[in-house]
C-alpha positions, 0 to 999 in steps of 0.5 A: 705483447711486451710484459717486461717491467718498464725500465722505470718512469721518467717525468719531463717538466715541459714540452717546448721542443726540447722537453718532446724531443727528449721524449722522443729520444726515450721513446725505444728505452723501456721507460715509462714517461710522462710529460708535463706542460703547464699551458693549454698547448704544447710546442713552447717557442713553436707555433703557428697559425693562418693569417689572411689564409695562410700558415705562418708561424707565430714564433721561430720560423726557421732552423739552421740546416747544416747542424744535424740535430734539428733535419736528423729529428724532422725526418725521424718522426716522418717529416721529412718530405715536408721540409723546404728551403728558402728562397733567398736568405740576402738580408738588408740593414735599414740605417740612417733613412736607407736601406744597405746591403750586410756585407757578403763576407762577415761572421755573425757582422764581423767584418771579414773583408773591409773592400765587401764592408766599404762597398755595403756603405754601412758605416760613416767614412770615419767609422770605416777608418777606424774599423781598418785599424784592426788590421795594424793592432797588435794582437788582441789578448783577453783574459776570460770571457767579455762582452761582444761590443768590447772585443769587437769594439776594440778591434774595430769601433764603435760603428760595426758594433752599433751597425753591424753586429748589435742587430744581427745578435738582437735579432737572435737574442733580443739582447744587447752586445754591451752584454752579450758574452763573446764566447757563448754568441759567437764561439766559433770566432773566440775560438779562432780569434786566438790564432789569428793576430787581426779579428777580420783575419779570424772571421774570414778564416771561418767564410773563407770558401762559402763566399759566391766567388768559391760557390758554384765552381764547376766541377770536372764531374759535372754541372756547378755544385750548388751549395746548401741552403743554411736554413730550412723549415717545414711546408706547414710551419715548424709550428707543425712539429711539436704535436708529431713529436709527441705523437711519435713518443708515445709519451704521456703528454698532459696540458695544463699539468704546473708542477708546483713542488718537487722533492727526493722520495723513497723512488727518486722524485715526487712531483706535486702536479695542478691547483692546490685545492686538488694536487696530484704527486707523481712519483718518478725514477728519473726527472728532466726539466725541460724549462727556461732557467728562472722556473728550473731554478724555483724547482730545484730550489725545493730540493735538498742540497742543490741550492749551486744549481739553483742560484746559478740558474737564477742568474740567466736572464731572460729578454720578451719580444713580441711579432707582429704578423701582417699581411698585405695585397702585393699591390700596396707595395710601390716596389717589388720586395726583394731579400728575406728582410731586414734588421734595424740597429738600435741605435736608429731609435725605432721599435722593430728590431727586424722584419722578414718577408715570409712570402719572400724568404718562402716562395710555398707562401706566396701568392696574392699576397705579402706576409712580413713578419715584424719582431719588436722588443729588446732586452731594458725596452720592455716598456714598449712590450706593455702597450695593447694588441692595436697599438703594437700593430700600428708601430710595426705598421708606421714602420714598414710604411716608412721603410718600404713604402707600403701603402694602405692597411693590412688585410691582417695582422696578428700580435704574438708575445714572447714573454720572457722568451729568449734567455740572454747568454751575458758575460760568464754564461759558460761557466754558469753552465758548467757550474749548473751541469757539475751542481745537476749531476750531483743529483742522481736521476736529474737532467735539464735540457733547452734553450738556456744552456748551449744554444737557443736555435732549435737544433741546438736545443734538441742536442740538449734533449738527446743529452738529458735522455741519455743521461736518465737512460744511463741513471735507470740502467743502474737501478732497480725501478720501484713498484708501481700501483 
């Protein structure tokens, strides 16, 4: 029996995935740690559910494979085996009454090759003219960050922007390219965007040997080398994870536990947890806050001298969305669905954004059965968001009706909300970071962690966590814990 003195305690406010994950990586510290979720469940952004039989997650259904943080962590806690990959990830545009193939070689819908853009007849005749001018431009020159539809619409127009990129990123986002900052969505093309003299060469720098021509060459050694699948997620739904991650901490997680006040005491914090007429103060010696940007800020607003952190939190905005599950027989479908789905530009004027074809993308789910998965809502349409559970059904309905064919009622349909769920890296957001982390790291024994910082996608979050645990494991390292009663 270990009788040490506890390394100290480490309260975390949320168990979304990061808010668990960060108790998981603490879990061999020696501290003592509390996790705290205002709500009846934990799992935040992550959740799922049966529909029409079948497990179908209600939020992210997907995470990227070939960022490490996200596998690393499932086959950690035992998960491992669970993890399947898709069946296919070709997705569509639905456009002007058809549907229209992305272009094969792009990077996040900007066009890396303008023979694979002509080909998927997105874009007028006068759209595409005007696109091939990025190649006769002079070298772009930027000083600071922008917006996503004004760099890329000044290399290539206003279509690929309306077309192209603005649904690949509202469906990521929920947000808008007129406001979306260049260098946080897509910081891999800033970054070679300022080597290359045209933006289509700098895209093509970064697909230049992942397109089919280069996959599956033969190799010396053996058969054609398959490449990775981009995706993954759990036979059960990634919904499955948040309770094994909590499960395998050993942390003390406690639902519907709101931290109301926060403030410095003689330990290091005092959390004031539950309802007024009866609150509880926890005292801990190290403080994560696992929450979106708007509540972090309120929090830390309370404490003394960090007003920095708190004002450029409260300057990350958040988009809600809402997904509309519905299942159908096979047959209500006139032809056989094909690709993992499709995006709608906004500017087409409908209210879903995307669909995905769940027993399509993920051959485990199919059967008898067809299960897409409908996301509605942008950031500025928040109006749409406010009809009822039957309303927003029959929106995604009509549709898919009207894009598919499909034929009859659902056999099922399942509403989910996301309010105020995806926070929106506009113009500025990385130095809005980095004025958070600097105001953050004046406070001794404080960590903040999701999706609000370096990334929403779950692998992404997750590196946020292992930050956060190693930066309060370090804080714990250097003092002596009170005594507990």
């Amino acid at each position: 029996m270990n009788t040490a003195e506890p390394l100290g305690r480490v309260a975390i406010v949320g168990a979304g995935v990061a808010g668990l994950a960060a108790a998981y990586f603490l879990r061999d510290s020696g501290a003592d740690v509390v996790v705290l979720e205002a709500a009846a469940r934990i799992g935040g952004k992550l959740a799922v559910s049966d529909i029409a039989g079948i497990p179908v997650d209600a939020g992210a259904e997907a995470l990227l494979a070939r960022r490490p943080e996200g596998v690393e962590l499932i086959k950690a806690v035992g998960l491992g085996g669970d993890l399947v990959s898709p069946g296919t990830t070709t997705a569509g545009i639905w456009t002007r009454g058809q549907f229209r193939p992305l272009p094969r070689r792009h990077f996040m819908g900007v066009p890396a090759d303008f023979a694979d853009l002509e080909r998927s007849a997105i874009l007028s005749s006068g759209g595409l003219e005007r696109a091939r001018q990025d190649a006769l431009l002079p070298p772009a020159t930027r000083n600071g960050d922008v917006a996503v539809a004004e760099f890329v619409g000044d290399r290539f127009g206003s279509e690929v922007v309306d077309r192209i990129v603005d649904p690949l990123l509202g469906g990521v986002y929920a947000g808008r390219t007129d406001q979306l900052s260049f260098d946080a969505t897509i910081p891999a093309l800033s970054i070679a965007s300022r080597s290359h003299r045209s933006l289509a060469e700098a895209a093509l720098s970064l697909v230049a040997g992942s397109g089919p021509a280069r996959q599956g060459t033969a190799q010396a050694s053996g058969p054609p080398v398959q490449p990775a699948p981009v995706f993954t997620t759990l036979a059960a739904g990634l919904g499955t994870l948040p309770d094994v991650l909590a499960r395998t901490s050993g942390a003390d997680v406690r639902t519907r536990a709101t931290v109301r006040e926060l403030a410095r005491s003689a330990v290091g914090w005092r959390l004031t947890v539950g309802p007024a007429v009866a609150p509880e103060q926890i005292d801990a010696d190290a403080l994560i806050l696992a929450l979106p940007a708007r509540p972090a800020s309120r929090l830390i607003s309370q404490v003394a001298g960090a007003r920095d952190a708190a004002t450029a939190l409260a300057e990350i905005e958040y988009a809600s969305m809402a997904i509309v599950t519905l299942a159908y027989p096979a047959t209500a479908f006139p032809e056989p669905l094909t690709g993992s789905g499709y995006l709608v530009p906004a500017v087409d004027g409908h209210p879903v954004k995307a669909v995905t074809f769940s027993t399509v993308k993920w051959p485990h789910l199919g059967g008898d059965m067809h299960v897409v998965r409908c996301s509605i809502g942008r950031i500025g349409e928040e109006a749409v968001l406010q009809r009822d559970d039957a309303d927003l059904a029959a929106l995604a309905v009509a549709d898919l009706a009207t894009a598919t064919g499909v034929t009859g009622t659902p056999v099922a349909s399942r509403v989910t909300r996301w309010g105020g769920g995806l926070p929106q890296y506009t113009v500025g957001h990385l130095d809005r970071v980095d004025r958070i982390r600097v105001a953050v790291a004046a406070q001794p024994g404080l960590a903040v962690c999701g999706a609000a910082y370096d990334g929403i996608g779950i692998p992404a979050c997750i590196a946020s966590a292992r930050l956060a645990a190693d930066q309060v494991v370090a804080h714990l390292a250097t003092k002596v814990p009170a005594p507990r009663p």
